[in-house]
C-alpha positions in Angstrom: -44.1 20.4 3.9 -40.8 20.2 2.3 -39.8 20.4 -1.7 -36.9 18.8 -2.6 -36.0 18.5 -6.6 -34.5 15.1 -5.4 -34.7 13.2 -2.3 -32.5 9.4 -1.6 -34.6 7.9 1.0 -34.3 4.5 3.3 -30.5 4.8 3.1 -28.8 1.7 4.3 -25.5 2.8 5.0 -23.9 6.9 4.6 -20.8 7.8 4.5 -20.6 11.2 4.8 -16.9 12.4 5.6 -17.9 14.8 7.3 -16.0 15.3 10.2 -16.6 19.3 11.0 -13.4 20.1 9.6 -11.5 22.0 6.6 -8.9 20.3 5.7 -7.7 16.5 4.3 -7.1 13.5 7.2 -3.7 13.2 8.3 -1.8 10.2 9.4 -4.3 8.1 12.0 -7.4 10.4 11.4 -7.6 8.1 8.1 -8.8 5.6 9.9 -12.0 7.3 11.2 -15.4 6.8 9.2 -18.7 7.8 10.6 -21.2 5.7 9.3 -25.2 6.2 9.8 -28.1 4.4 9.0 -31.9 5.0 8.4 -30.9 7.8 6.5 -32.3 10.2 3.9 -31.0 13.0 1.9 -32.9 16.2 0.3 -31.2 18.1 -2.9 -32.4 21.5 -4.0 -30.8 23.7 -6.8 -27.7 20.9 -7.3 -26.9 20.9 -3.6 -27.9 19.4 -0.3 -30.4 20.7 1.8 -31.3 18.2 3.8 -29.3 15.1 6.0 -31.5 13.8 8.8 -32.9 10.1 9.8 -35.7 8.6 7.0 -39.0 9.1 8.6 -41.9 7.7 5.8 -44.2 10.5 7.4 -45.4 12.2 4.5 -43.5 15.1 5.3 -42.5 16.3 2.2 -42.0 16.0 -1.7 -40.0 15.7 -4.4 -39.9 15.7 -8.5 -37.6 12.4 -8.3 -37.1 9.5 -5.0 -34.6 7.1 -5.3 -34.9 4.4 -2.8 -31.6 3.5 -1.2 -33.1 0.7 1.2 -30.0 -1.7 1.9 -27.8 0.3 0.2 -24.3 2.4 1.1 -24.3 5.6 -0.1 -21.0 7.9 -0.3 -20.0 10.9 -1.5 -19.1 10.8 -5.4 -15.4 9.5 -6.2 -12.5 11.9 -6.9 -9.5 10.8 -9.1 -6.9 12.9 -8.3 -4.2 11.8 -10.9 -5.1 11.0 -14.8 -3.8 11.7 -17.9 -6.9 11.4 -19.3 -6.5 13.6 -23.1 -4.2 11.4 -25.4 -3.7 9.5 -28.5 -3.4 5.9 -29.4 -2.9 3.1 -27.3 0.3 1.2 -26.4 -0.9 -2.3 -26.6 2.1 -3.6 -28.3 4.4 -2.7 -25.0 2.6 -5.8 -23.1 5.3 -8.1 -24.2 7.7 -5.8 -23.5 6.9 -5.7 -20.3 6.2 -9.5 -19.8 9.8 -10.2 -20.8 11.0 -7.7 -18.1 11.3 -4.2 -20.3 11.5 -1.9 -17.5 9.5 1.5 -18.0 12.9 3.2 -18.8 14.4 1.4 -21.8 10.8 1.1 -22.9 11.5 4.5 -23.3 14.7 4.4 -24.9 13.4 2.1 -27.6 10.9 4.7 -28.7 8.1 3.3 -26.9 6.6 4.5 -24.4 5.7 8.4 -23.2 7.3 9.4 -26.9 5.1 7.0 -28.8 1.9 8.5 -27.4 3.8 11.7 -28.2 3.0 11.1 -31.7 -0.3 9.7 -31.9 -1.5 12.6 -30.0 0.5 15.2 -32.1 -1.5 13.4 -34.9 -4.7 14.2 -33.7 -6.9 17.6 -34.1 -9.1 18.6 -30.9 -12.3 17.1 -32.1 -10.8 13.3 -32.4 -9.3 13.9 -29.3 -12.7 14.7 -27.3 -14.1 12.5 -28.8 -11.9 9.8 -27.4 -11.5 11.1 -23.8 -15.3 11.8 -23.8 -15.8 7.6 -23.7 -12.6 7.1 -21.3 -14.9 10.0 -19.3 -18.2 8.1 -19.6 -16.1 4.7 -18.1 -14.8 7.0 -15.1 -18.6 7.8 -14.3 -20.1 4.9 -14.4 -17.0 3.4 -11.7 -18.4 6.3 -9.2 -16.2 8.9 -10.1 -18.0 12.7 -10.2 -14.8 14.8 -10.1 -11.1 14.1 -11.7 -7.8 16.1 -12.3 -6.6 15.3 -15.8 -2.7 16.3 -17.1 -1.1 17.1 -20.5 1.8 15.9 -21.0 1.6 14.1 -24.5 2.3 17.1 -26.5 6.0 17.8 -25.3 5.5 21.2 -27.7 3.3 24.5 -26.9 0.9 23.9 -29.9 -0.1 19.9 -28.9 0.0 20.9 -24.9 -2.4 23.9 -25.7 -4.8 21.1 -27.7 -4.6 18.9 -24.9 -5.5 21.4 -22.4 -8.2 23.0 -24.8 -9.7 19.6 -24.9 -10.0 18.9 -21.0 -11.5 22.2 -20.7 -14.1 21.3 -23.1 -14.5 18.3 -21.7 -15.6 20.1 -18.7 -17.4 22.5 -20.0 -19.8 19.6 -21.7 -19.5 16.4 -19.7 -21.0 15.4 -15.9 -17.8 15.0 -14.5 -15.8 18.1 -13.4 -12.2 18.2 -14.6 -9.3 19.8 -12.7 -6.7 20.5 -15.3 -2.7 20.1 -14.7 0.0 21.4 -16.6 2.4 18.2 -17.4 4.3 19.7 -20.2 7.9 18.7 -18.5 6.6 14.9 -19.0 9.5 13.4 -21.1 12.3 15.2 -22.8 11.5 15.0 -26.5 13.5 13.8 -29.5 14.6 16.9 -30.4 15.8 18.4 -27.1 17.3 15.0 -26.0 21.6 17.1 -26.1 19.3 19.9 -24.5 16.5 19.6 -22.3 17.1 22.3 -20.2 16.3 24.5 -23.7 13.0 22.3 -23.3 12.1 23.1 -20.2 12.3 27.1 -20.8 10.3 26.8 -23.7 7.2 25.2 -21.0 7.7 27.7 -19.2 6.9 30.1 -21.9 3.7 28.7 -22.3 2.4 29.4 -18.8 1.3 33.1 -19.9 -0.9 31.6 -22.7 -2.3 28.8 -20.2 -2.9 31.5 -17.5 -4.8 33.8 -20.0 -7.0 31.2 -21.3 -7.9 29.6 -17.7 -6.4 25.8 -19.3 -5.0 24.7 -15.9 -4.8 25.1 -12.3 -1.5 23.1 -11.3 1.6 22.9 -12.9 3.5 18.9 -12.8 6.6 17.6 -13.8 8.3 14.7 -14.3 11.0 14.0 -11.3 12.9 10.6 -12.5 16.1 9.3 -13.5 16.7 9.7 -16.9 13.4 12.4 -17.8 14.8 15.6 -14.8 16.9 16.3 -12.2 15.7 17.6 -8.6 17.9 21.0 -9.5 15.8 21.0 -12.7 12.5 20.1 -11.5 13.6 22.9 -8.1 14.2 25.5 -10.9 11.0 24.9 -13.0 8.5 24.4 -10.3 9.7 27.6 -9.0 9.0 29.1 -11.5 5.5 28.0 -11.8 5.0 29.1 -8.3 6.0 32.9 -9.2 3.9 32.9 -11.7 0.7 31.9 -8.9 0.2 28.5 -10.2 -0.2 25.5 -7.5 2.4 22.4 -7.5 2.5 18.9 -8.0 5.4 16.3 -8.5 5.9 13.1 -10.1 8.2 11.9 -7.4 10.4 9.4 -6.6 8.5 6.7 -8.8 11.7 4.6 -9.2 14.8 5.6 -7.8 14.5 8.1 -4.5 16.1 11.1 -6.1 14.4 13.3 -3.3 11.3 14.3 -4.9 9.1 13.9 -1.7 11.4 16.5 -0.2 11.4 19.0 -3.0 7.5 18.8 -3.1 7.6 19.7 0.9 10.4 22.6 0.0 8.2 24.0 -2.2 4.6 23.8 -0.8 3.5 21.2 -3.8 -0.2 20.4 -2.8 0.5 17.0 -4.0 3.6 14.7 -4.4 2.6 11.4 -6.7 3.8 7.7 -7.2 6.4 8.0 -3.8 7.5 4.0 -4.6 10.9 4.7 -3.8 10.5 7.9 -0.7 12.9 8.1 2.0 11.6 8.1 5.3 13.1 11.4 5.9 10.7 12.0 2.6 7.8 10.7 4.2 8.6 13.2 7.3 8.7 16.2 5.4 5.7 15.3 3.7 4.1 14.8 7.1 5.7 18.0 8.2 4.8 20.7 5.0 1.1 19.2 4.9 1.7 17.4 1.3 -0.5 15.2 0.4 0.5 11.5 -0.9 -1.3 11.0 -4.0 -0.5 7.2 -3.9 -1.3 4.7 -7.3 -1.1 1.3 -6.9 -2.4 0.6 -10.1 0.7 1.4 -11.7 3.1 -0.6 -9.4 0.5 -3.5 -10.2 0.7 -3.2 -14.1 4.3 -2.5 -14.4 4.8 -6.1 -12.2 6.7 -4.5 -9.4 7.5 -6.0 -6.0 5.8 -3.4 -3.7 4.1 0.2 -4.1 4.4 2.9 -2.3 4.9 2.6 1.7 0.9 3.5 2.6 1.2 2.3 6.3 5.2 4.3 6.8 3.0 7.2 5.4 0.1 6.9 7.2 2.1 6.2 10.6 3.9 9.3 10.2 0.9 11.4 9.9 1.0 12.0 6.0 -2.7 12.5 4.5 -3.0 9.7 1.7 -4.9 10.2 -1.8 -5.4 7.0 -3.9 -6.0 7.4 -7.3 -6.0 5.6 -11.1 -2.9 7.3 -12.8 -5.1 6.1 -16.1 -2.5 6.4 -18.8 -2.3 4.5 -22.3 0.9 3.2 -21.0 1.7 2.4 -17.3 -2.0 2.3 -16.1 -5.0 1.7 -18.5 -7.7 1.9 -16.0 -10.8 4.1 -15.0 -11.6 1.5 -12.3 -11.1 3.3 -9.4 -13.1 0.5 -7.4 -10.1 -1.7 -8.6 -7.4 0.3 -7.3 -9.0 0.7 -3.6 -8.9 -3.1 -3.9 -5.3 -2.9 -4.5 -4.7 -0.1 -1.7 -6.1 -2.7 0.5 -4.2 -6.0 -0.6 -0.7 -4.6 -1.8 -0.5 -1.2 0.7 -2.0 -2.7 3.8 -4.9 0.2 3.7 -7.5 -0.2 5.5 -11.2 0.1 4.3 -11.9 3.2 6.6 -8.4 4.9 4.8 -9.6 4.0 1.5 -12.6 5.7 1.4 -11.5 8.5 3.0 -8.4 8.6 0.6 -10.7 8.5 -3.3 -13.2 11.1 -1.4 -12.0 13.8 0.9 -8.1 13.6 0.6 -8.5 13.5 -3.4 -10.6 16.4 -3.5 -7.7 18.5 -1.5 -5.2 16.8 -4.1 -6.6 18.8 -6.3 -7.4 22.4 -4.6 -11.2 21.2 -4.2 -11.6 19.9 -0.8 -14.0 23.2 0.3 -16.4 22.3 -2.1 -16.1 18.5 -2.8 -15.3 15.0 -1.6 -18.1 15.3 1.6 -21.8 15.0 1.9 -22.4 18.4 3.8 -25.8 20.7 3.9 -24.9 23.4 1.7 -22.5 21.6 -0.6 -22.5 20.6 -4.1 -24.9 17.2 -4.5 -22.1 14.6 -5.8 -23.1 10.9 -4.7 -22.9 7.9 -5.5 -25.0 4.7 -4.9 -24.1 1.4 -4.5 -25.3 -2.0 -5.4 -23.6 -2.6 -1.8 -25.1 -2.8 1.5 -21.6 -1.7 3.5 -18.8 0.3 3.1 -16.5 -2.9 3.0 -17.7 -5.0 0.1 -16.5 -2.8 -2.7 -12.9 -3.2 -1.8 -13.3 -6.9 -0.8 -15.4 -7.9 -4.1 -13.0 -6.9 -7.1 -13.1 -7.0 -10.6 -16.7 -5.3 -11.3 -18.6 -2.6 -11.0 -20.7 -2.0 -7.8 -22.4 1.4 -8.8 -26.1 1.6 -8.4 -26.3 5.1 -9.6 -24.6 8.4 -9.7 -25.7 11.9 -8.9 -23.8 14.9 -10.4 -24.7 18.5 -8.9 -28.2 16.9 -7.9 -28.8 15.3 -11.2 -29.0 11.3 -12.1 -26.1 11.0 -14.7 -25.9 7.5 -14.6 -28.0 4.2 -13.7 -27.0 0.8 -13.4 -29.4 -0.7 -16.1 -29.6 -3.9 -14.1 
């Protein structure tokens, strides 16, 4: 007879996404999703041990059963783009941005990146856990087990440091895992506006400190008209690289300056935002194995015309991510389920994509796809279960939240008290 420390029986529908390979889905392989039912899975020591049909024969035991009987049943969600540790709120810019404000002379009038700036200068390392531990809870309770989380709200050494501090803390002492990025080249501060190259070295001299204390994995930056330059963002992420950190790019989120083609250049693991990509951006993407870390939420909030182009992408063979970009200012969201609503109705994603973008893809967004983002004997127990009795109804029904519960390295972390 077999011991399991927890067992999900009577599964209704699994989604597993796992297709016997290492690596994320490119282009048309999106589109596959194997789904099985009549299933049951055993967890021992925080990872699976068992996948096989549900047979009610007695066969074995278990210190906790969850009965999953009409229900789906995924792997645990990854957001692969946050900037989760901040300060404040930015409230006050809604009627900027109802009158037609665009993002950039947002900035210029002080709001903006700059404002949160502040607030989060303000703030000592305890108020700021304590704040990104609730914005944390929300994120688990929407399904999501595993998220990469930036700085970028210092724009100095000493507030970068606290932000990245924090996050690791964060990790250290909440369920959800947190994949730390480097975003110090976020916005050209105040005082380096006649300068920022000036700025820019002084990140960089920060990367010893953040490499000695283990704060982040990834190194970002901010690749925009009127923040850097492609030769500056070329010259900085370079940089990083020597120095063995991995890439990502905020990229071509409003004009198409050629960000998607420096992130393929350089071997970024992700490029994010891509509104305004080329198609010869898209190629290289396709072409270097970047992945498109895609947020529709953000095109949605900031009332633009059209996102990013998910089906040129996809077409082309580029592997797709979708994820919240939660942000006090362009994005205020942890509700991932929303935003694979929004991949579906505003980038013409289909459901198989979707869940194949926020599970596998978003793990290899953010250097984890070995470990996480599949249901796989052997592998770390992170699933979710859904008040849902097919993979299609979480995109189609919008608005609330479809979690049943949600199991962190084979623990129940959260329940749906209803």
């Amino acid at each position: 007879m077999r011991s399991f420390d927890l067992i999900i029986t009577n599964i209704g529908q699994l989604l597993t996404m796992d297709y016997g390979i290492e690596a994320p889905l490119q282009g048309k392989k999106m589109n596959q999703l194997m789904v099985q039912t009549n299933m049951e899975i055993g967890i021992v020591d925080g990872r699976v041990a068992s996948i096989r049909e549900w047979e009610n024969d007695g066969s074995w035991t278990a210190k906790t059963v969850i009965d999953a009987s009409g229900k789906l049943v995924t792997p645990g969600l990854i957001d692969s783009h946050t900037h989760l540790v901040f300060g404040g709120s930015r409230e006050h810019e809604m009627e900027w941005k109802r009158q037609g404000v665009s993002y950039l002379d947002i900035l210029e009038r002080g709001g903006g990146i700059l404002s949160t700036v502040e607030a989060t200068r303000a703030l000592d390392e305890e108020a700021l856990f304590e704040k990104a531990a609730k914005h944390l809870d929300q994120f688990l309770q929407y399904g999501v087990t595993t998220l990469e989380a930036k700085s970028g709200y210092g724009l100095n050494i000493e507030t970068e440091m606290k932000q990245l501090r924090t996050a690791k803390n964060l990790h250290d002492a909440h369920p959800i895992d947190i994949v730390s990025t480097f975003l110090g080249a976020h916005a050209v501060p105040k005082e380096y506006k006649q300068n920022p190259d000036d700025f820019l070295q002084e990140m960089l001299l920060s990367l010893d400190l953040i490499q000695l204390e283990g704060l982040a994995d990834f190194v970002d930056i901010f690749c925009e008209t009127g923040v850097f330059s492609i030769e500056q963002s070329r010259a900085y992420l370079t940089e990083a690289k020597k120095r063995g950190f991995r890439l990502k790019i905020h990229a071509d989120e409003i004009d198409p300056l050629g960000g998607a083609e420096l992130a393929a250049e350089l071997g970024a693991t992700s490029a994010d935002h891509l509104v305004g990509t080329t198609r010869t951006g898209i190629e290289q993407l396709a072409s270097q194995n970047v992945i498109a870390c895609l947020l529709p939420g953000t095109s949605f909030y900031l009332g633009k015309e059209k996102g990013a182009s998910a089906r040129d992408m996809i077409d082309a063979g580029v592997a797709v991510a979708l994820a919240t970009d939660f942000n006090p200012g362009s994005c205020p969201t942890e509700n991932i389920q929303l935003i694979m609503t929004l991949a579906s109705l505003q980038l013409k994603m289909t459901a198989a994509e979707i869940w194949n973008a926020v599970t596998v893809n978003g793990a290899y967004a953010i250097g984890k796809g070995e470990e996480l983002g599949t249901i796989r004997k052997g592998k770390q127990a992170d699933i979710v279960i859904w008040n849902a009795s097919n993979y299609h109804y979480i995109p189609y029904h919008y608005g609330v939240n479809h979690v049943h519960s949600v199991i962190k390295k084979g623990q129940l972390v959260w329940e749906n008290s209803r």
